[in-house]
C-alpha positions in Angstrom: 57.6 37.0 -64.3 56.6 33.5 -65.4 57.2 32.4 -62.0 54.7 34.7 -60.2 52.4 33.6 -62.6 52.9 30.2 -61.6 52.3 31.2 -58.0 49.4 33.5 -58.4 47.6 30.5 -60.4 48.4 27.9 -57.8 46.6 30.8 -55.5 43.5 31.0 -57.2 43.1 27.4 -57.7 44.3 26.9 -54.0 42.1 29.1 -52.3 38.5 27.5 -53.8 40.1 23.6 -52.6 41.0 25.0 -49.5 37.4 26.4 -49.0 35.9 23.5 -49.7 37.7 21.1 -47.8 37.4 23.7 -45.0 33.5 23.6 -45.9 33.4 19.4 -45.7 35.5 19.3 -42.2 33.2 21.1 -40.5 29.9 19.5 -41.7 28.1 16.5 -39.7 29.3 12.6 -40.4 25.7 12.1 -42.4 26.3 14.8 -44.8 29.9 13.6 -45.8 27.9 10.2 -46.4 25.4 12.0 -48.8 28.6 13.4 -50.8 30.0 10.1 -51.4 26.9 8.4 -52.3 25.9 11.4 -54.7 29.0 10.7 -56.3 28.5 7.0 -57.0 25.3 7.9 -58.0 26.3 10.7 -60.7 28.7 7.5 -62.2 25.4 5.2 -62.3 23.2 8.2 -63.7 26.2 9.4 -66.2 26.5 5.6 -67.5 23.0 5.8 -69.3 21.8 9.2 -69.3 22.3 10.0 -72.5 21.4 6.8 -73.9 18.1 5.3 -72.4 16.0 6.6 -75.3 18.3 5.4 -78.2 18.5 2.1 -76.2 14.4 2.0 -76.3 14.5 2.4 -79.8 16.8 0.0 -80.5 14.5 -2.9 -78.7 11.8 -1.2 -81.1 10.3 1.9 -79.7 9.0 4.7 -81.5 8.9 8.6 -79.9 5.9 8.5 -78.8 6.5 5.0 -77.2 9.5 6.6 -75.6 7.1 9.2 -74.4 4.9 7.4 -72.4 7.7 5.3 -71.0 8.4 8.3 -69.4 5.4 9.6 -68.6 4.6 6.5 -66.9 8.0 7.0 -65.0 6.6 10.5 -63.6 3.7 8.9 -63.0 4.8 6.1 -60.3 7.6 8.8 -59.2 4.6 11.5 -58.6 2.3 8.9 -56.3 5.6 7.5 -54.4 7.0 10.9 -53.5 4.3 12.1 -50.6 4.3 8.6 -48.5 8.1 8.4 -49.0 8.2 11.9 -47.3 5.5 11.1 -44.8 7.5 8.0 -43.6 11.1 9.9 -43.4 9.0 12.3 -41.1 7.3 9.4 -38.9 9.2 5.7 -39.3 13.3 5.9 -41.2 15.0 8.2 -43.3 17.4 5.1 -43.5 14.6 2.5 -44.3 13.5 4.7 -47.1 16.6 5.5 -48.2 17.7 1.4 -48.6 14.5 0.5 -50.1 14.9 3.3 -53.1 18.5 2.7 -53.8 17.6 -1.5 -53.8 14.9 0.2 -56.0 17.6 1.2 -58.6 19.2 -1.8 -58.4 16.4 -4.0 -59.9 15.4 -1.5 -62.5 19.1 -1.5 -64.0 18.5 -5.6 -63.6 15.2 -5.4 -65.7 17.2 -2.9 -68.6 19.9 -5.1 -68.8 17.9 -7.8 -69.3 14.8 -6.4 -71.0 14.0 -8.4 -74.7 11.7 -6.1 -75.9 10.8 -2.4 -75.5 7.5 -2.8 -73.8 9.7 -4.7 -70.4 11.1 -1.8 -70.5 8.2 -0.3 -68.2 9.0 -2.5 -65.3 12.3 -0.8 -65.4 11.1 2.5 -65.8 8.8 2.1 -62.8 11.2 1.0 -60.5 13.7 3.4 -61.2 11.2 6.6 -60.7 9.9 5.2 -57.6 13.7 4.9 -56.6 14.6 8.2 -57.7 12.0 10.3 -56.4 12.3 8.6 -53.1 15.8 9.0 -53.1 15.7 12.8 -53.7 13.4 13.2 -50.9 15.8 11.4 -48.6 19.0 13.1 -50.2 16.9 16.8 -49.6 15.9 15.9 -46.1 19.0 15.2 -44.9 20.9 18.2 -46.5 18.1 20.1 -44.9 18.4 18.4 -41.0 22.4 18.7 -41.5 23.0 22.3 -43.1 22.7 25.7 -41.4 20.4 28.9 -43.9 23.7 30.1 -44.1 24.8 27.7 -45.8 23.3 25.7 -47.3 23.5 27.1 -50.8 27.6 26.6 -50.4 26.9 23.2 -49.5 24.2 21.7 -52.2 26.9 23.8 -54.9 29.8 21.5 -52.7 27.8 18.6 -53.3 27.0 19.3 -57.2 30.9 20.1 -57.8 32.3 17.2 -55.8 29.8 14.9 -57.9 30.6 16.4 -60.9 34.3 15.9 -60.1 33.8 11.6 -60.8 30.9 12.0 -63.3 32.6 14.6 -65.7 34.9 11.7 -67.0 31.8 8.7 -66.8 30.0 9.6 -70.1 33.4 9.2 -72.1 34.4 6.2 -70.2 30.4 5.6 -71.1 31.5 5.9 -75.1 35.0 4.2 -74.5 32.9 1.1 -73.5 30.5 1.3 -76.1 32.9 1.6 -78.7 34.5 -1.8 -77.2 31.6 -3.8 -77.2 30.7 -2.8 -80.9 29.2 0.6 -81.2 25.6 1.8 -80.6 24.0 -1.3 -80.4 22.3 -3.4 -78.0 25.5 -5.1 -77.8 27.2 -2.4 -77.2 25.0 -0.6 -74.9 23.6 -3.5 -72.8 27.2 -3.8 -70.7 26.2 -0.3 -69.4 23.4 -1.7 -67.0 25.3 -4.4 -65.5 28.3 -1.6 -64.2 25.2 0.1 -62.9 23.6 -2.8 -61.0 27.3 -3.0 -59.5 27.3 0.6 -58.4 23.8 0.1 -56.8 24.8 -2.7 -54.7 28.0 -0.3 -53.4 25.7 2.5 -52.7 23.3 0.2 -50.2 26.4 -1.2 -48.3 27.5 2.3 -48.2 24.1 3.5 -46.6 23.7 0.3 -44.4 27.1 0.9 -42.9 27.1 4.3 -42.4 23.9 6.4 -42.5 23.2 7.1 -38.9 20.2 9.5 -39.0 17.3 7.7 -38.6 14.1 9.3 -37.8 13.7 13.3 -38.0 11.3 13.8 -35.5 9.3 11.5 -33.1 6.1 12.7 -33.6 3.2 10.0 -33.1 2.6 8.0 -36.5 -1.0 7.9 -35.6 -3.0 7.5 -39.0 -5.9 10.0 -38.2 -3.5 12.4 -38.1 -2.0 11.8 -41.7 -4.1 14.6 -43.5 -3.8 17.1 -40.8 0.2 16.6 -41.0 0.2 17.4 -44.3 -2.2 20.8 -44.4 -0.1 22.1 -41.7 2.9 22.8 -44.2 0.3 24.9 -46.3 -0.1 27.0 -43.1 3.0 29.0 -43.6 1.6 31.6 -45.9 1.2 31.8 -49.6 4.7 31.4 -50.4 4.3 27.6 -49.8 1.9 27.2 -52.6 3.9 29.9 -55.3 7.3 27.7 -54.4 5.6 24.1 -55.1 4.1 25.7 -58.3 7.2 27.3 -59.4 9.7 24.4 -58.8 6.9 21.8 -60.7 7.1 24.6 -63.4 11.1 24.6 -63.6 11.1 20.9 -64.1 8.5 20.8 -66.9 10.8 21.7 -69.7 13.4 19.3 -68.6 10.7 16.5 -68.6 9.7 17.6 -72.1 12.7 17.3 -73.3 15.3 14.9 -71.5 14.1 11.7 -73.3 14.3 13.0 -76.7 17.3 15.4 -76.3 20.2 12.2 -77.3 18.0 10.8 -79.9 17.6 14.2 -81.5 21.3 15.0 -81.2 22.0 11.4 -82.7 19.3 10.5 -85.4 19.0 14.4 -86.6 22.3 16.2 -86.0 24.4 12.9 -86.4 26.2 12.8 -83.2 28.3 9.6 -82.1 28.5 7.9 -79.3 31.9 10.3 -78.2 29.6 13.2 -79.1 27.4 12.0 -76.9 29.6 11.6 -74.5 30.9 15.3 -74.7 27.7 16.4 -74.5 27.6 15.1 -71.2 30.7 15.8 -69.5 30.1 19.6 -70.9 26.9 19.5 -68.8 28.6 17.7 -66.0 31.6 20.5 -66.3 29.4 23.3 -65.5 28.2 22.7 -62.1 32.1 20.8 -61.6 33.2 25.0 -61.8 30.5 27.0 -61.1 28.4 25.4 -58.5 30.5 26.6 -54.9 30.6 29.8 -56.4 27.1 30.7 -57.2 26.1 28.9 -54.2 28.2 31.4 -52.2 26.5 34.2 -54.4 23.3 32.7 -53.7 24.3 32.6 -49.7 25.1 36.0 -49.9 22.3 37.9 -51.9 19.4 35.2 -52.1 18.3 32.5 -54.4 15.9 34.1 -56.4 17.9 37.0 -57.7 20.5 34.3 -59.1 17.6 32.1 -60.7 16.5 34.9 -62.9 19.9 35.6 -63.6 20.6 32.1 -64.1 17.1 31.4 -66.2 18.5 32.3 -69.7 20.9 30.1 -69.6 18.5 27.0 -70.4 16.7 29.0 -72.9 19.5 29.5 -74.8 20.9 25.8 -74.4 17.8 24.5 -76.6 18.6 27.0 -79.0 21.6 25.7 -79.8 20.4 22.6 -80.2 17.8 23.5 -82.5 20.3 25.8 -84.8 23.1 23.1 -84.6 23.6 21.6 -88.7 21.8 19.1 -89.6 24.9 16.5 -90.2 28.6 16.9 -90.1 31.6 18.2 -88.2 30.3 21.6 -87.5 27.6 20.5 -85.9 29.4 19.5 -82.2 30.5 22.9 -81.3 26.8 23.8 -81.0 26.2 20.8 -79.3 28.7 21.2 -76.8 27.9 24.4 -76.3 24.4 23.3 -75.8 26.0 20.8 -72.8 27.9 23.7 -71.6 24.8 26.5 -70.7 22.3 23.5 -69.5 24.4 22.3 -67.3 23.6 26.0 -65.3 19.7 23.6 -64.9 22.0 21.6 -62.8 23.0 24.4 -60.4 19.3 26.2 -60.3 18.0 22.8 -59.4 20.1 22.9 -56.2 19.6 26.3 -55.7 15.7 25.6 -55.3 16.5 23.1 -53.3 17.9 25.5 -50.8 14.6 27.4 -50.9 12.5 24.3 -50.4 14.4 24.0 -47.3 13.9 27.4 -45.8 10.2 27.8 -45.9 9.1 24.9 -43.7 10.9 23.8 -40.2 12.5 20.8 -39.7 10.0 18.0 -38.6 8.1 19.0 -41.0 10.3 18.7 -44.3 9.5 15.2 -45.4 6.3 16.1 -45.9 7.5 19.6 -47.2 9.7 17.7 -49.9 6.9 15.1 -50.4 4.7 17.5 -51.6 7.1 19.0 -53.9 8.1 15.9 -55.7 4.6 14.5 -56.2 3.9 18.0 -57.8 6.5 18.0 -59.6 5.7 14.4 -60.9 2.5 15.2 -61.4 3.2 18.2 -64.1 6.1 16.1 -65.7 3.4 13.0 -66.1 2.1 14.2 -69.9 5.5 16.0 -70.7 7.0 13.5 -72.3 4.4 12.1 -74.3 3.6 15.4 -75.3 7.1 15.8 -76.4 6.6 12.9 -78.1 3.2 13.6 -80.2 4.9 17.3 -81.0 8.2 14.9 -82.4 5.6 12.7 -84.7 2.9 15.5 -85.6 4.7 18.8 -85.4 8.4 18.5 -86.0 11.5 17.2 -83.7 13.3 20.6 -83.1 9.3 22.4 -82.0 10.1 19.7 -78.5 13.0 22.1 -77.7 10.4 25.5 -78.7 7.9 24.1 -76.9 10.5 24.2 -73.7 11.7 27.7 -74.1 8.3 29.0 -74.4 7.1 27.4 -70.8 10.0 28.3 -69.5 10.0 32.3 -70.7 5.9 32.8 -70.6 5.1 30.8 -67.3 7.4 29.6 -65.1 10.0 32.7 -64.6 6.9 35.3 -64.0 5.5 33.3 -61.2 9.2 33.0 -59.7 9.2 36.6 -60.1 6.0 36.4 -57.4 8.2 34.2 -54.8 9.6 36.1 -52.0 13.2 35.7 -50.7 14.0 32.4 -48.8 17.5 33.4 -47.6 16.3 34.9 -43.8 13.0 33.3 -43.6 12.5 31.6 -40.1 9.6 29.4 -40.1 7.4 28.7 -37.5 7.7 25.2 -35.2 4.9 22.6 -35.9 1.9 23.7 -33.9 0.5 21.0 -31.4 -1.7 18.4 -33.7 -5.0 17.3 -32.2 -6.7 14.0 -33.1 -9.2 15.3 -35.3 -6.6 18.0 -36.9 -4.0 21.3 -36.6 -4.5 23.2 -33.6 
């Protein structure tokens, strides 16, 4: 008995890794590149994730400092994100995607070596630009090398496979900190250094091996630069209701991201191996559930599985809130917090299939352009908002504030958005010089 128990759990584990190699063998060279690099890149992100805002306050920045940090961030992410899709639609999707990873690699320089809170905008700056120009890249190219069918599967591939080396990276983020004396700037400078390190791996990797270069070759003429962009608004309402509901979905994730570890450390007492947990909990989410709701999601559509899915975050700053104040028996809350917002995780890649169905091709820098300097734009006063409600309000109304955007406007427009899954846009029409046929 015990041995077909054995054997019928070596089946259910071997059938999903069997899948998913299957899945990777058959996919395009580029694509295999964009798993590994996500990978190094969840190691870099996992590193400092959940310590950037107690590392600001330890060079001597208050909440609502920390806010506008951020909201600076968003800022120069917002304004980057529509040129950076323009230019992967008319010059290099490699070009771009160099310049934001070498991006990344000077902001970790400038927070390693930052003396005082306020260099910490440099950093900041960089890094958004990099980021948001490095999503568009990553989304365009999972867009050009994945089928409809798809491609759900294959963003919940990417998330699990990244998951697979990040789940263990915020412990071996508290194992180091521990070492180099605790939550400190001793302890947490080291952090930024492995990062730069990582950076420099990910460019070679990219410079190597990245062989998609341009996605179409239409003419770069600069006339045409508005009229480019209205075209993607010509493919029906939709277009408009997607960009508004994906800006929406990250808005409580902007409120809250920068103040989620300093309220789990300076109001609920966690440690830096708390910390940690947190983390690989969120990290352990997508690690188990992201092929399979992909699949779902391939199967039955994307927006049925985001309202299912929606809860989920609602109830992850809940727990947060309700967590005791100090003590032991507050980490099962918080982990439990880590566990249901990691499902964020998988809706973010969900979207991201939508975004890719609504538009065609040659026009999908643009597409994703759009989307990110929207979402930028809504995530710009977020933070500092987040921090005011910390100073004026109360810490735990951040997390309220959240679940009520989330409940009261973001899911009913979602609600509006029409199924992605079948869609077959329309080719780019001819473009004249003075505009869209």
């Amino acid at each position: 008995m015990f041995t077909a128990q054995m054997q019928t759990t070596i089946a259910y584990v071997k059938g999903p890794f069997q899948f998913t190699i299957g899945f990777i063998q058959r996919q395009t060279h580029d694509f295999k590149l964009m798993l590994g690099r996500r990978a190094l890149h969840g190691v870099a992100s996992g590193l400092f994730a959940q310590y950037s805002s107690i590392y600001a306050t330890l060079l001597g920045a208050d909440p609502v400092q920390i806010g506008s940090l951020q909201s600076v961030g968003n800022a120069v992410g917002a304004l980057a994100a529509i040129p950076a899709g323009w230019f992967i639609d008319y010059y290099s999707l490699k070009r771009v995607f160099l310049l934001s990873t070498i991006l990344l690699l000077l902001s970790q320089l400038l927070y390693f070596t930052a003396p005082g809170w306020a260099w910490l905008y440099p950093a900041i700056v960089l890094y958004y630009l990099g980021v948001r120009m490095t999503c568009t890249s990553c989304t365009v190219v999972c867009a050009a090398e994945l089928p409809n069918h798809e491609r759900g599967t294959g963003r919940g591939v990417c998330r699990s496979l990244s998951s697979v080396v990040a789940i263990l990276t915020p412990l071996l983020a508290a194992w180091c900190i521990s070492w180099f004396g605790g939550i400190s700037l001793r302890g947490l400078r080291p952090l930024y250094a492995i990062q730069v390190l990582i950076f420099i791996g990910i460019t070679a990797l990219l410079l190597a091996g990245l062989r998609r270069s341009r996605i179409n070759n239409t003419s770069s003429d600069s006339r045409q630069v508005l009229s480019s962009f209205a075209q993607v608004f010509q493919h029906g309402p939709d277009v408009v209701r997607l960009v508004v509901v994906i800006g929406l979905m990250e808005l409580p994730w902007s409120l809250t991201q920068p103040f989620m570890p300093l309220y789990a450390h300076q109001i609920k007492g966690a440690d830096e191996f708390v910390l940690g947990a947190i983390y690989v909990a969120i990290s352990l989410v997508p690690l188990v559930a992201s092929i399979p709701l992909g699949r779902l999601a391939d199967r039955y559509g994307r927006k049925k599985l985001l309202l299912l899915m929606a809860p989920f975050t609602c109830a992850a700053n809940l727990c947060l809130i309700l967590a005791p104040a100090r003590g032991g028996y507050a980490s099962p809350l918080l982990l439990l917090h880590g566990v249901l917002f990691g499902f964020n995780s998988i809706g973010m890649a969900i979207v991201s299939s939508m975004t890719a169905e609504i538009v065609p091709q040659e026009q999908m820098g643009r597409w994703v352009g759009i989307i990110s300097f929207f979402r930028g734009l809504l995530a710009i006063p977020a933070p500092l908002m987040g921090g005011l409600i910390w100073d004026h309000i109360g810490p735990q109304y951040v997390f309220v504030a959240a679940i009520a955007i989330d409940a009261l406007v973001r899911l009913p427009l979602l609600s509006l958005v029409q199924e992605t899954l079948h869609l077959s846009p329309s080719p780019e029409p001819a473009l004249k010089a003075d505009g869209p046929v």
